[in-house]
PLY file of the C-alpha trace (Angstrom):
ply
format ascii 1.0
element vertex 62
property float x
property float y
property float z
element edge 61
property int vertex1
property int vertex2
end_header
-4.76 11.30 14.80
-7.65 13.02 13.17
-5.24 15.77 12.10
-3.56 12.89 9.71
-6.56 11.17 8.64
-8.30 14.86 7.72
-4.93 15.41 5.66
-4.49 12.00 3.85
-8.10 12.42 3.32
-7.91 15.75 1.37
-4.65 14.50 -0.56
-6.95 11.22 -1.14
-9.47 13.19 -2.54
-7.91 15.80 -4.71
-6.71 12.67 -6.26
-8.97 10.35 -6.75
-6.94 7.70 -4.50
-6.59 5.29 -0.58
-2.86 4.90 -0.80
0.78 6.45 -1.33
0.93 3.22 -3.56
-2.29 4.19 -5.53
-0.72 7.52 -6.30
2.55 6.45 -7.30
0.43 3.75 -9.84
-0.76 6.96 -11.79
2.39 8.68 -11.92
4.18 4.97 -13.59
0.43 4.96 -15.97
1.21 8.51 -16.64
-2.83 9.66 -15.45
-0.68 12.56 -13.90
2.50 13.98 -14.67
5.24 13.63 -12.07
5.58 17.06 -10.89
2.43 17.91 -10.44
2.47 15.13 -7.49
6.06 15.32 -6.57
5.27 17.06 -2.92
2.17 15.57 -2.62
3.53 12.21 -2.93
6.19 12.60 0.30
3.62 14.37 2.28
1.11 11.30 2.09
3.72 8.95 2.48
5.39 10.90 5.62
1.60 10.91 6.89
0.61 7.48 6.56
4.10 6.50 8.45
2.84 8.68 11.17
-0.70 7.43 11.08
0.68 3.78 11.33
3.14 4.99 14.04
0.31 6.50 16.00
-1.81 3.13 15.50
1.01 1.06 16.71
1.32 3.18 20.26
-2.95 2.86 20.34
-2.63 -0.54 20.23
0.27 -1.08 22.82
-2.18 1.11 25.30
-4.85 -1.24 24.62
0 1
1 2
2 3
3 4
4 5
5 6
6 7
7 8
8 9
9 10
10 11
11 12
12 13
13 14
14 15
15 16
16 17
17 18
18 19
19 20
20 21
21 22
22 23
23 24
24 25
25 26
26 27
27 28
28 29
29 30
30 31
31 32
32 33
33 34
34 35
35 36
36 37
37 38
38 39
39 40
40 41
41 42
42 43
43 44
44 45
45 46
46 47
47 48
48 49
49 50
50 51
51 52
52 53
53 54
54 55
55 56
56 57
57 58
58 59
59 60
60 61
């Protein structure tokens, strides 16, 4: 889990956003080009599915 969190928090950082969604918002308002975030943009996406995934089976222990 804090393997996940440590990576969505670096992609978070290097730009400037929470959320897959937030990132996707400045490719559409062009604040970054598409390419430059093309990877980027499956990797946080593929993370946060596996960070909810791993919150759903933390919560099913409780």
């Amino acid at each position: 889990m804090r393997l996940v969190e440590s990576q969505l928090l670096k992609l978070a950082q290097e730009y400037g956003v929470q959320t897959v969604v937030e990132l996707d918002e400045l490719v559409q308002n062009g604040h970054i080009h598409e390419a430059e975030a093309f990877e980027d943009y499956f990797e946080s996406d593929h993370l946060e599915a596996e960070r909810d995934a791993l919150l759903e089976s933390l919560g099913e222990l409780a």
